[in-house]
C-alpha positions in Angstrom: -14.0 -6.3 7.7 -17.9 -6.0 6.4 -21.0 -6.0 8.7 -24.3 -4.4 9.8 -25.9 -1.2 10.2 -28.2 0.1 12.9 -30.8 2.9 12.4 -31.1 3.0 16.5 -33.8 6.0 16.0 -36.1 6.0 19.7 -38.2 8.6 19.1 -39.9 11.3 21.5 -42.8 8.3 22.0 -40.3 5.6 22.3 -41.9 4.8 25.9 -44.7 4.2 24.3 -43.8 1.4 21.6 -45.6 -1.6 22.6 -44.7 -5.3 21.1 -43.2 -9.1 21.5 -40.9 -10.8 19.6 -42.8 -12.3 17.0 -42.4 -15.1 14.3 -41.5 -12.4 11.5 -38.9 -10.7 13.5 -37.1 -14.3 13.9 -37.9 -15.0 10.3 -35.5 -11.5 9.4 -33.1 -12.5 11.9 -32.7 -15.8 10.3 -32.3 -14.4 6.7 -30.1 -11.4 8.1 -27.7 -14.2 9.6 -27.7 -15.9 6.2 -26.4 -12.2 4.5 -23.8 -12.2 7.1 -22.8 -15.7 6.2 -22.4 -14.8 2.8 -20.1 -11.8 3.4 -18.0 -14.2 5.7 -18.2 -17.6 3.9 -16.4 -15.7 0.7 -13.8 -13.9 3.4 -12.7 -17.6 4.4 -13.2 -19.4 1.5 -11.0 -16.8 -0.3 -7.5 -17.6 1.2 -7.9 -21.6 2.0 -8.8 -22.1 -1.8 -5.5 -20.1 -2.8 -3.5 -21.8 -1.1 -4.9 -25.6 -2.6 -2.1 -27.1 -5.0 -4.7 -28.4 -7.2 -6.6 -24.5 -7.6 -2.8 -23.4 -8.4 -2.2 -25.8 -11.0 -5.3 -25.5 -12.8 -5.3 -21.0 -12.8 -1.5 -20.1 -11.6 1.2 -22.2 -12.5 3.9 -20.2 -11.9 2.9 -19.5 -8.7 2.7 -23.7 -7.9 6.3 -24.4 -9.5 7.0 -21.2 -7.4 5.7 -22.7 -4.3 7.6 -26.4 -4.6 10.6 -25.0 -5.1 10.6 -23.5 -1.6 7.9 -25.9 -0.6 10.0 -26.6 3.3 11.3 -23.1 3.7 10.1 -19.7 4.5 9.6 -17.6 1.1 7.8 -14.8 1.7 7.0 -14.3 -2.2 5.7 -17.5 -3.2 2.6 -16.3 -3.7 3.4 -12.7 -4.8 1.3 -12.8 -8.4 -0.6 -9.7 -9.4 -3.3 -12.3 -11.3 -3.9 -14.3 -7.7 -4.6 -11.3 -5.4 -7.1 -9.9 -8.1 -8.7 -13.3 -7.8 -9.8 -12.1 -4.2 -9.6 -8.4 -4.5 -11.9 -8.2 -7.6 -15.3 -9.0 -5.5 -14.4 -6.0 -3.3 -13.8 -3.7 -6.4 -17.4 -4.9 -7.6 -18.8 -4.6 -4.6 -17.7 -1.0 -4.1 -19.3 -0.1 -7.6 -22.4 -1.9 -6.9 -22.9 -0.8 -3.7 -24.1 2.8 -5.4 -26.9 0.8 -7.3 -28.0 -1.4 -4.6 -28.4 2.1 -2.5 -30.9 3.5 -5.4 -32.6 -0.3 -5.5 -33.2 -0.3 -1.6 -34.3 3.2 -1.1 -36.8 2.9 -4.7 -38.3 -0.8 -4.2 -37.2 -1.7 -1.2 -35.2 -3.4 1.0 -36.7 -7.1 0.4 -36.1 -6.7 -3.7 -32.5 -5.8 -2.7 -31.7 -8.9 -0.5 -33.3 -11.4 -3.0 -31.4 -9.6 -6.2 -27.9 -10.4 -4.3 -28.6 -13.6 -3.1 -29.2 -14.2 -7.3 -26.1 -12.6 -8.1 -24.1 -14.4 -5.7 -25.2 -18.0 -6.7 -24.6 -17.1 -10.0 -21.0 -16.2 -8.8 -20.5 -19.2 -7.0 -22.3 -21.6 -10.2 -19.5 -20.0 -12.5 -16.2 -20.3 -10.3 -17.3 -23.8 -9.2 -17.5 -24.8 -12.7 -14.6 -22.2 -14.0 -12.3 -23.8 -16.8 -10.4 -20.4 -17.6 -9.0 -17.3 -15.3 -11.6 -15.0 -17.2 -14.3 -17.6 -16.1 -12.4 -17.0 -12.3 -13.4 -13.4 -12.2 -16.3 -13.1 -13.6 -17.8 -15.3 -11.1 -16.1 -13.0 -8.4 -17.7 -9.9 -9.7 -21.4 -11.6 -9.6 -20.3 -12.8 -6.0 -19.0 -8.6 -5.1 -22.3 -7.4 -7.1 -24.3 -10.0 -4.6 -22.4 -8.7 -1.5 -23.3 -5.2 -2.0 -26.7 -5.7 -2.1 -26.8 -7.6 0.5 -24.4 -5.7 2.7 -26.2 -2.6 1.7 -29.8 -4.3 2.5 -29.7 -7.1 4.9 -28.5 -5.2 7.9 -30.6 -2.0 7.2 -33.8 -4.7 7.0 -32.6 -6.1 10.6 -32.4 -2.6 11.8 -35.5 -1.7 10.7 -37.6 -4.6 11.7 -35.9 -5.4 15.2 -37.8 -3.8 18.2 -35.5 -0.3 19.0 -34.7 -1.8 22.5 -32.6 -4.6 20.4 -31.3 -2.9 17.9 -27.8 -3.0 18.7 -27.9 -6.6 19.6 -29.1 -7.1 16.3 -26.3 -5.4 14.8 -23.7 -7.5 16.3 -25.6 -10.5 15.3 -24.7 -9.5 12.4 -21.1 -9.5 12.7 -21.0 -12.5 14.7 -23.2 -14.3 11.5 -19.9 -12.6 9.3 -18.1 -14.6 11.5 -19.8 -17.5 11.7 -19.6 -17.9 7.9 -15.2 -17.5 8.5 -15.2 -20.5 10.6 -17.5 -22.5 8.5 -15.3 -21.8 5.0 -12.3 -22.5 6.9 -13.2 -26.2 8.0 -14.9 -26.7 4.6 -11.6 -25.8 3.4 -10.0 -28.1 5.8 -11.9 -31.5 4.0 -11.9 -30.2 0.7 -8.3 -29.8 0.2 -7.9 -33.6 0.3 -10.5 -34.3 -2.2 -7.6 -33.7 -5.5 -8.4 -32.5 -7.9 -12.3 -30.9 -7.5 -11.9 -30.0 -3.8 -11.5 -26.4 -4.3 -14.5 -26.6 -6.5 -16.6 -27.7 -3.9 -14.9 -25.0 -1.6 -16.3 -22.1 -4.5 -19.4 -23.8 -4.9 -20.6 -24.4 -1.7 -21.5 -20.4 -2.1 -24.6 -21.6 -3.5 -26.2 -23.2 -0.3 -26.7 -19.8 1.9 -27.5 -17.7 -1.8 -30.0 -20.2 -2.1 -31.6 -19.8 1.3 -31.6 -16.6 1.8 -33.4 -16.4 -1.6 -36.1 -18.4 -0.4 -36.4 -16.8 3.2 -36.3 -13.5 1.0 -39.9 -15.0 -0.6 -41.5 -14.9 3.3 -40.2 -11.6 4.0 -42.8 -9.0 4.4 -41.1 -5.4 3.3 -40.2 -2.9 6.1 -42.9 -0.4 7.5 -40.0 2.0 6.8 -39.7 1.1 3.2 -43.3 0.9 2.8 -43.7 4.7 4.5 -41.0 5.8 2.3 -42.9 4.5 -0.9 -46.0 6.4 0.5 -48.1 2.6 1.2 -49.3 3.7 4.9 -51.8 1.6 4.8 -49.8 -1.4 4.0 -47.3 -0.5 6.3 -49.0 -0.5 9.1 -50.4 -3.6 8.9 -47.2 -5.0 8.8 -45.6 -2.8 11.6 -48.5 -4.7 13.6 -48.0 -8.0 11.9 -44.4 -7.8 13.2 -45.0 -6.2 16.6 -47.8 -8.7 17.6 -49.5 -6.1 18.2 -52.6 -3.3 17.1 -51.1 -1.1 19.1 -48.6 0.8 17.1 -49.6 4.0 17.1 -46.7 5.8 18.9 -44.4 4.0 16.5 -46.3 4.3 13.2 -46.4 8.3 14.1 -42.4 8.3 14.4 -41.8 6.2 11.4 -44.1 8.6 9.2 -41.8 12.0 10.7 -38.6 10.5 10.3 -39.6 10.1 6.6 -41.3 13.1 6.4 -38.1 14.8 7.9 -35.3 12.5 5.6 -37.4 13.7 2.6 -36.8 17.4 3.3 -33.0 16.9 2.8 -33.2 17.2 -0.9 -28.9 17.0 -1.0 -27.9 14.5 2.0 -24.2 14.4 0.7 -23.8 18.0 0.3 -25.8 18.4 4.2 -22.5 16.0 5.2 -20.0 18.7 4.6 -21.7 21.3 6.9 -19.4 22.0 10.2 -21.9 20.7 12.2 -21.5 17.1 10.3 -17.6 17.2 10.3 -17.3 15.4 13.4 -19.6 12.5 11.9 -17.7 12.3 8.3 -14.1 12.6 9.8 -15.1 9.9 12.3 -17.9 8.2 10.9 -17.5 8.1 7.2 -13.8 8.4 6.6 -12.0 7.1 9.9 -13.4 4.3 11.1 -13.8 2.4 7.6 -10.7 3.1 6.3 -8.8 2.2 9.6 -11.2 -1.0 9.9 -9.5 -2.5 7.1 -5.8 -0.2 7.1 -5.3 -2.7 11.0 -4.6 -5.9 8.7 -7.2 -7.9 9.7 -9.0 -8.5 6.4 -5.3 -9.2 5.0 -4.8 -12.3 7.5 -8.1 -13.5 7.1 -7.9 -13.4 3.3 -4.4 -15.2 3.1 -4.3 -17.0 6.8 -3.3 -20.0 4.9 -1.4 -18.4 2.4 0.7 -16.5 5.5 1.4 -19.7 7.2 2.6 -21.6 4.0 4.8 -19.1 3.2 6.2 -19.3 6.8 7.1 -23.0 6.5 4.2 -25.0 7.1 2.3 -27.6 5.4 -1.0 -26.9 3.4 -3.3 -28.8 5.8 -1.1 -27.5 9.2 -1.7 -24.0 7.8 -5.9 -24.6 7.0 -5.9 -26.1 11.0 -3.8 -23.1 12.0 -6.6 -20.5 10.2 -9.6 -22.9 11.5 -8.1 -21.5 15.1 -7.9 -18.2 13.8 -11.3 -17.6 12.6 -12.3 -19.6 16.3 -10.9 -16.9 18.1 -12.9 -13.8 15.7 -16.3 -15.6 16.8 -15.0 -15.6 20.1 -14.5 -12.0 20.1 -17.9 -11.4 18.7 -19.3 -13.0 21.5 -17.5 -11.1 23.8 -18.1 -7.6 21.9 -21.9 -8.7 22.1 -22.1 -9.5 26.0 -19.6 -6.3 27.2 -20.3 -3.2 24.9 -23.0 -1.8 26.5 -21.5 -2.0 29.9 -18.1 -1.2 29.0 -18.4 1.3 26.2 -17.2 1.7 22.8 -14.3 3.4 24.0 -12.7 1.2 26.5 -12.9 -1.8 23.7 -11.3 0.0 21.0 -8.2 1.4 23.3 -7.6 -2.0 25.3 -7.9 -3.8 21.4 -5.3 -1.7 20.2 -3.0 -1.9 23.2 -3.5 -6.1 22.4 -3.3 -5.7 18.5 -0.1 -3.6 18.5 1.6 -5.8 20.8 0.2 -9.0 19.0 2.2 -7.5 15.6 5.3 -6.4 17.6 5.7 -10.1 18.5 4.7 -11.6 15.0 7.3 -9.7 13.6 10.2 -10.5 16.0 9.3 -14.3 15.3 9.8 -14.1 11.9 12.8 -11.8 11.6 14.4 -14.6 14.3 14.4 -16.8 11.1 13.8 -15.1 8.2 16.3 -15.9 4.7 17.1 -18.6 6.6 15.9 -20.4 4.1 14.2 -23.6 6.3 11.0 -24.1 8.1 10.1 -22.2 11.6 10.8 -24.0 14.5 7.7 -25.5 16.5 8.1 -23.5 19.4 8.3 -20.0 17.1 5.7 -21.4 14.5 3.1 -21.9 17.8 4.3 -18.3 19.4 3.2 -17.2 15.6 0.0 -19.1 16.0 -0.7 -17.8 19.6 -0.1 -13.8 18.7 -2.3 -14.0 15.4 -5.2 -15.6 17.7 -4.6 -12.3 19.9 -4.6 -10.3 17.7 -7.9 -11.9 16.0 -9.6 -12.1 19.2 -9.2 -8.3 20.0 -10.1 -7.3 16.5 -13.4 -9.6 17.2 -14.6 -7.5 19.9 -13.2 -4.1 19.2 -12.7 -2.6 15.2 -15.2 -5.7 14.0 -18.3 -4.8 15.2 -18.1 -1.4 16.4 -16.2 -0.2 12.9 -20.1 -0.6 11.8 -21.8 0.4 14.9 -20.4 3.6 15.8 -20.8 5.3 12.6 -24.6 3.8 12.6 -25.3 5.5 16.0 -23.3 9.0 15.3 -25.2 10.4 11.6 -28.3 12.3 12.5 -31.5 11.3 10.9 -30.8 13.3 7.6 -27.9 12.4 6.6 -27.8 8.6 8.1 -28.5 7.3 4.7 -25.8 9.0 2.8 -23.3 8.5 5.5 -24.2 4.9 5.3 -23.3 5.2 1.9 -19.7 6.5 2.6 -19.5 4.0 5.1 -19.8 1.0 2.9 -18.1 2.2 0.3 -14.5 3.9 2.1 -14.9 0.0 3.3 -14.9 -1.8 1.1 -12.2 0.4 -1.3 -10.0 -0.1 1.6 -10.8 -4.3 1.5 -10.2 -4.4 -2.2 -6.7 -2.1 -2.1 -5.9 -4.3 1.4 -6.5 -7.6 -0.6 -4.7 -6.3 -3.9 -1.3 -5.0 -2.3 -1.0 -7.4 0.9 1.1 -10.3 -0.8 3.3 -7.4 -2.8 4.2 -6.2 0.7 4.7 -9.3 2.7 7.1 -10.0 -0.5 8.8 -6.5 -0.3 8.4 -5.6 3.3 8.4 -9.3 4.4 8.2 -9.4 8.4 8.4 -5.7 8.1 4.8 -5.6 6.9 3.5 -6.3 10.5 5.5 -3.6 12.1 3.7 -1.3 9.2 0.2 -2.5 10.7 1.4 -2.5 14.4 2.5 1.3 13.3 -0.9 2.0 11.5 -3.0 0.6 14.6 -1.2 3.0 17.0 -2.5 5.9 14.9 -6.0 4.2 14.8 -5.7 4.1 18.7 -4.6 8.3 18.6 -7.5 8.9 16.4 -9.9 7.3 18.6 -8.3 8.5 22.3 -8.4 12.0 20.8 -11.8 12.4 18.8 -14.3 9.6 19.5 -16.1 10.5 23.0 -17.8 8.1 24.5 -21.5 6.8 23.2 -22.6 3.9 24.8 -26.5 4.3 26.1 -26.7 7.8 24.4 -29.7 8.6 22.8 -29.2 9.4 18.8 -31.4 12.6 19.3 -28.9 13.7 21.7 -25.4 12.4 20.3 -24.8 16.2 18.9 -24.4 17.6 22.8 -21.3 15.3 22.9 -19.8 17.5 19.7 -20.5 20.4 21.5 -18.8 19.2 24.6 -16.0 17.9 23.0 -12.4 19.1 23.2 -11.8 19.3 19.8 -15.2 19.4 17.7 -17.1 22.0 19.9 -15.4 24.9 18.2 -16.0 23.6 14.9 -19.7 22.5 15.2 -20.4 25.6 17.7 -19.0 27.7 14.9 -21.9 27.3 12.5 -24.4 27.6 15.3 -22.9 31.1 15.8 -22.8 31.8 11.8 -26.6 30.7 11.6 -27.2 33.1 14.9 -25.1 36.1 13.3 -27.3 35.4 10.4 -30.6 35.2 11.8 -30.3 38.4 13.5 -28.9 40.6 10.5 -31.9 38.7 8.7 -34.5 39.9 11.8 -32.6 43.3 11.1 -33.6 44.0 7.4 
């Protein structure tokens, strides 16, 4: 699932920083948690809307007359339509293309023009599918609301990372996620009232989009740019001010100095994609770029939270039992975000992704032994099997929460060195969110084909997400960024690969010393 990212840079003076929390840095936290809401109010609001009688009479027929005719018995293909998956999958697919554009707009004219132009977009989105008489209407207004998420996912948590004091940093990124969240919970019980309001309530459900657009367009007014943005731009002058405006302090200096050489020092990488594909990178890209997105979304956890409601109508129960059964879901990821927040940096990054998997695996071996106990059967589940179902999903939810969650975005924040952190960010967002979009487009084709057999696929994927992570992530809790390439070097696995080029530029160096 989306979230933030963390530029964690302490410099060589970091000892010396001096500041307070101050009215501003609250200010960005408050409009950082109203980007995360945004990501995670569409997550939620996706699947409960879907699943409204009244939303599938009005855009998908077939797939109501589809749904009463198996309306008391588990059907694991009453929802597979093409049409109603691109309904959710068609903001990720514009979010991915955007995200390219919003990456030029941030680095250009900064972060603050980046958050305000996707908070537009996405109350646009949310006008137009609230008021949507037509399926062409439908996605359209999903676009503007995928256009508005990659600006914001692109700017919102950079603008927190840059703005928050580097002592906080990574509590800031988690507040991130647990906004994302946040936003889950609060679609879900929206969804909850609004299905018994026939016909409009899913209207309400889409347009309710509009309030956190709105606010975080207005709190985008009050923002002051980042010193970062402004160094970048060459407005020292200006960007010192702030930096002091936000510190609470005049005494910047040590900091100022570091933010004017880390731009000075991105600026010299004229090709920071091209820099990614050196041996000495390959650790980050494998890991940070390619692995941990992709597997983020290959564990299933964006699938249940996009079709929660969808999942537990097609197992049997009722349209407002399944919105109360995803209301407990989406609980239980808040829960894990608070847990992720309070343990990481005493337990490591490690230990939480390993004991999550060990939970998440066994949480999909037992969903899929409930349902093949009763599947084409042809009537509802049992209490006792639909609660078991309830009880593993939570599991699984909760250890997702505080393991792939969060970390899926902070790892890959604290592993890229400073020149290519921006393009790796890049990769980051956008192996994401193509793995979101082809996640949300297949998952109902495979709980149809697959049926129960599509959680043993997840339970089967995880276990290889587990491998990958045992075998090449070490350990980087409390390591300082300028130092995270001695743990490549010391590494089972990567040490021959990133010590190779070191010996190539060596070789190299010397014939050059020859001539």
């Amino acid at each position: 699932m989306a979230g933030g990212f963390v530029g964690g840079d302490v410099g060589k003076r970091a000892e010396l920083y001096e500041g307070r929390i101050t009215s501003y840095f609250i200010l960005a936290c408050i409009v950082g948690s109203l980007g995360g809401s945004l990501f995670g109010y569409d997550l939620g609001v996706s699947g409960g809307v879907t699943s409204m009688d009244d939303f599938l009479k009005e855009f998908f027929p077939s797939v109501y007359r589809r749904k009463q005719a198996h309306l008391h018995e588990t059907d694991y293909c009453k929802y597979d339509n093409q049409l109603l998956t691109l309904f959710t999958s068609s903001l990720y697919f514009a979010g991915l293309i955007s995200t390219f554009g919003a990456s030029y707009v941030t680095r250009k004219y900064g972060r603050r023009i980046s958050i305000m132009g996707g908070a537009v977009s996405f109350f646009l989105g949310g006008a137009i599918n609230a008021g949507a008489v037509n399926l062409f209407m439908l996605i359209i207004g999903r676009i503007l609301l995928g256009v508005g998420i990659g600006f914001g996912n692109q700017a919102v948590p950079l603008y927190l990372s840059e703005i928050a004091p580097p002592k906080i940093r990574g509590a800031v990124n988690q507040l991130f996620q647990l906004t994302t969240c946040l936003g889950i919970l609060v679609a879900d019980i929206i969804n909850y009232f609004t299905e018994q309001l026939h016909p409009w309530g899913w209207r309400l459900s889409l347009g309710l989009a509009m309030v956190p657009a709105t606010l975080m367009f207005i709190g985008g007014l009050f923002l002051p740019e980042t010193p970062n943005s402004l160094v970048e731009q060459g407005k020292l002058d200006k960007a010192r001010k702030i930096l002091e405006k936000v510190r609470g302090t005049t005494k910047v200096d040590a900091e100022f100095e570091d933010l004017k050489e880390a731009s000075d020092a991105a600026r010299a990488v004229k090709h920071p994609f091209r820099n990614l594909l050196k041996p000495k990178n390959r650790p980050q890209l494998i890991i940070g770029a390619l692995g941990i997105p992709a597997f983020q979304q290959l564990s299933g956890m964006n699938s249940i939270l996009f079709y929660a409601p969808v999942i537990f109508q097609s197992l049997g129960m009722g349209s407002g039992a399944s919105l109360y059964s995803s209301i407990i879901t989406s609980s239980m990821l808040v829960l894990g975000a608070l847990v992720s927040m309070s343990v990481v940096d005493r337990l490591g990054r490690r230990f939480l992704f390993i004991e999550a998997g060990i939970q998440m695996i066994s949480s999909m071996v037992v969903v899929a032994i409930t349902l093949a106990l009763k599947f084409g059967r042809g009537v509802m589940l049992p209490k006792d099997l639909a609660i078991i179902l309830v009880v593993a999903i939570c599991a699984f939810v909760v250890a997702y929460g505080w393991s792939w969650g969060p970390l899926g975005w902070l790892v890959p924040s604290e592993i890229f060195p400073l020149e290519t952190r921006s393009a790796g960010q890049s990769m980051v967002v956008c192996v994401n969110l193509f793995f979101t979009a082809a996640i949300a487009q297949c998952f109902l084709a495979m709980l149809c084909h697959l049926r129960y057999g599509v959680f043993i696929l997840f339970a089967g994927l995880i276990v290889i997400m587990s491998l990958f992570i045992i075998l090449l992530l070490p350990e980087t809790k409390q390591v300082p960024i300028e130092e995270m390439s001695y743990l490549w070097e010391k590494h089972w696995f990567w040490k021959s690969i990133v010590c190779r080029q070191d010996s190539d530029n060596k070789v190299q160096n010397q014939q050059a010393a020859a001539v």
